[in-house]
Phi, psi and omega in degrees: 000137205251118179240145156261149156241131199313331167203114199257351190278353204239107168332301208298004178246020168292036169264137178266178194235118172288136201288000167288307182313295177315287172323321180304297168315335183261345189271331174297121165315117185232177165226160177240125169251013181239038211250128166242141171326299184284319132355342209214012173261141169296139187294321170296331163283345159262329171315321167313284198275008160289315180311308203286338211239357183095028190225154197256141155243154199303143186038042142326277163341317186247035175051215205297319160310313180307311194278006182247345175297278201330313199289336165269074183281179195276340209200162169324315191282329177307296191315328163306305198287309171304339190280328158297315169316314164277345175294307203294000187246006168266088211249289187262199172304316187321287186332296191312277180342278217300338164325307181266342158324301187240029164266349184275330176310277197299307156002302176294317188282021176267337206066048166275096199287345204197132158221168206204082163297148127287070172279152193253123182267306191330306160321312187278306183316326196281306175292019184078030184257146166318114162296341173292320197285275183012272195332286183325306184272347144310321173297322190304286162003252170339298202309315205300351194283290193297356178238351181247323187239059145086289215300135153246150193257147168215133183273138169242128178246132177228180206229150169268125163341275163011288174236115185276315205282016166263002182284290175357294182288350182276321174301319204287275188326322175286331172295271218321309192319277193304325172287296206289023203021054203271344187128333179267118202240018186192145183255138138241203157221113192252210185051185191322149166258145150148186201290319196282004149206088184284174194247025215261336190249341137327337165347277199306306173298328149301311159331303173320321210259351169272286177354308179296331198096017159289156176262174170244128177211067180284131157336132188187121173096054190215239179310342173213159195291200185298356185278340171291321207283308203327275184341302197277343174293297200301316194263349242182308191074061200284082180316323223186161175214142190295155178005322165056011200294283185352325182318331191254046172233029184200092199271014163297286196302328172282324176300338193296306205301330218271295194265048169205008170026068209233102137004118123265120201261089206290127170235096185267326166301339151333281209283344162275312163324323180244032174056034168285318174238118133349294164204185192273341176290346181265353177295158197248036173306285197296035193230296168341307214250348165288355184290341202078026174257155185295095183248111139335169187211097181226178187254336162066267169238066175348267203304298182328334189225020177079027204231156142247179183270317190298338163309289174305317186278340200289291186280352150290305197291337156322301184319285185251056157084009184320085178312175199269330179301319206286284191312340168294312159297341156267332183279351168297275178021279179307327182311286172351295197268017177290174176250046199258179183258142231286293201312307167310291189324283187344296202301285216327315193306315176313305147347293181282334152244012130328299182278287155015268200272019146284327202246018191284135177290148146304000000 
């Protein structure tokens, strides 16, 4: 049997992947919960809607290269400033739309039937974009992913750490979102972690927005340890917890997560780009999953970290050895923890172990 190996230019990926394996992976239907919008646009399309709306993005000048030179910044802060940079170029309906066009695009050749995006709406309102329009062309979006490529989109509308006095207005859209059947079926929470932005005043909001029927899938166990998961299971009611890696430096909080059967939603190529893990033989995924803990597999901001989602199952099961049940049972995983509706979770789960023993190695 003939093995590739998944990226020969990079060490730490130098495990090999068997090509039966590698098929199984591009043929399975999946769904991704841990994805951000603004984070996921391809660098030729946002150079497109930087051209349109006037905004320079770094190694702009030198096109598509250039601007993919950018996307390998050193640190948290770089990755912030591109990742605004690309925001600032989603401006009227138009933007939005063709925005999710064409992540529903790369999405499709993934077989990715269902996400559970992230949009930051706030980010853009503070910048004088219309929220009708926002909408609209989320929605515009959102029809064209599903009626054109398969996909379907569901909005995690989240609020930054940060600016705490922005939820209030992040609720009121995601309730517009959600009546209007737009799509948004979750609050979340992103930006910096650590002691110096607690979730303490988010409480009220969340509560409200579970009250509403929304889920809670706030970020957490990522840039700060197990006293951030706590805060947001206890204080947030946390359906999910954004990457969780950080847990297992608190075996309280992992027996909580084991037996409350609480999401993690793991992006390892993520936690390795911003130094989170050293590398991926060193992420601490397979010791999650020797835990008995509920674990995912996502992409967080793909192009930004070099990544895909078909990518991410391509260098774990190399990494730590995936049989074709284990790649099967993680893309089930997402299904599970998805918010999709019981009837679709079925078709799809069926759908993925169908494909098992078709593509199962001999």
């Amino acid at each position: 049997m003939t093995s590739e190996r998944v990226d020969p230019e990079n060490p730490e990926k130098e495990a090999i992947l068997d090509p039966k394996i590698g098929a199984l992976i591009e043929a399975l239907p999946k769904a991704e919960l841990h994805v951000h919008l603004e984070g996921s646009v391809l660098p030729a399309l946002a150079l497109g809607l930087a051209a349109r709306r006037g905004v320079t993005l770094p190694g702009a000048e030198r096109g598509v290269l250039g601007l993919r030179e950018a996307y390998r910044f050193t640190g948290f802060s770089d990755f912030i400033a591109i990742y605004v940079g690309i925001s600032n170029c989603l401006q009227q309906a138009e933007d939005f739309a063709e925005a999710v066009v064409g992540i529903g695009e790369e999405l499709a050749r993934q077989r990715v039937r269902w996400v559970e995006m992230t949009f930051t709406p706030m980010t853009h309102v503070i910048q004088g974009v219309d929220p009708d329009a926002m909408l609209a062309g989320l929605a515009e979006g959102r029809r064209r992913a599903r009626t054109e490529l398969g996909v379907e989109f569901a909005w995690v509308f989240d609020v930054v750490r940060s600016f705490p006095d922005q939820a209030e207005g992040t609720l009121e859209l995601a309730l517009r979102g959600r009546d209007l059947d737009e799509g948004v079926i979750a609050l979340g929470v992103g930006g910096p972690e650590g002691p110096s932005f607690p979730v303490d005043a988010l409480a009220p909001v969340f509560a409200r927005a579970r009250a509403l029927g929304l889920h809670s899938v706030p970020h957490a166990g990522e840039q700060d340890g197990s006293q951030s998961m706590w805060a947001n299971l206890k204080l947030l009611q946390a359906d999910r917890l954004g990457h969780g890696v950080r847990c297992l430096d608190d075996p309280k909080l992992v027996d909580h997560l084991r037996e409350h059967q609480i999401p993690l939603e793991v992006c390892p190529s993520s936690n390795v780009v911003l130094g989170f893990a050293p590398n991926l033989a060193a992420h601490p995924l397979p010791e999650l999953m020797r835990q008995g803990l509920e674990v995912s597999l996502n992409s967080d901001d793909p192009p930004l970290f070099g990544t895909t989602l078909n990518e991410e199952y391509r260098r774990c099961a190399a990494s730590f050895g995936w049989s074709a049940e284990q790649v099967v049972s993680m893309a089930g995983a997402a299904v599970r923890h998805s918010f999709m509706p019981a009837v679709r979770k079925a078709e799809l789960l069926a759908e993925q172990a169908e494909l098992l023993i078709e593509h199962a190695p001999i």
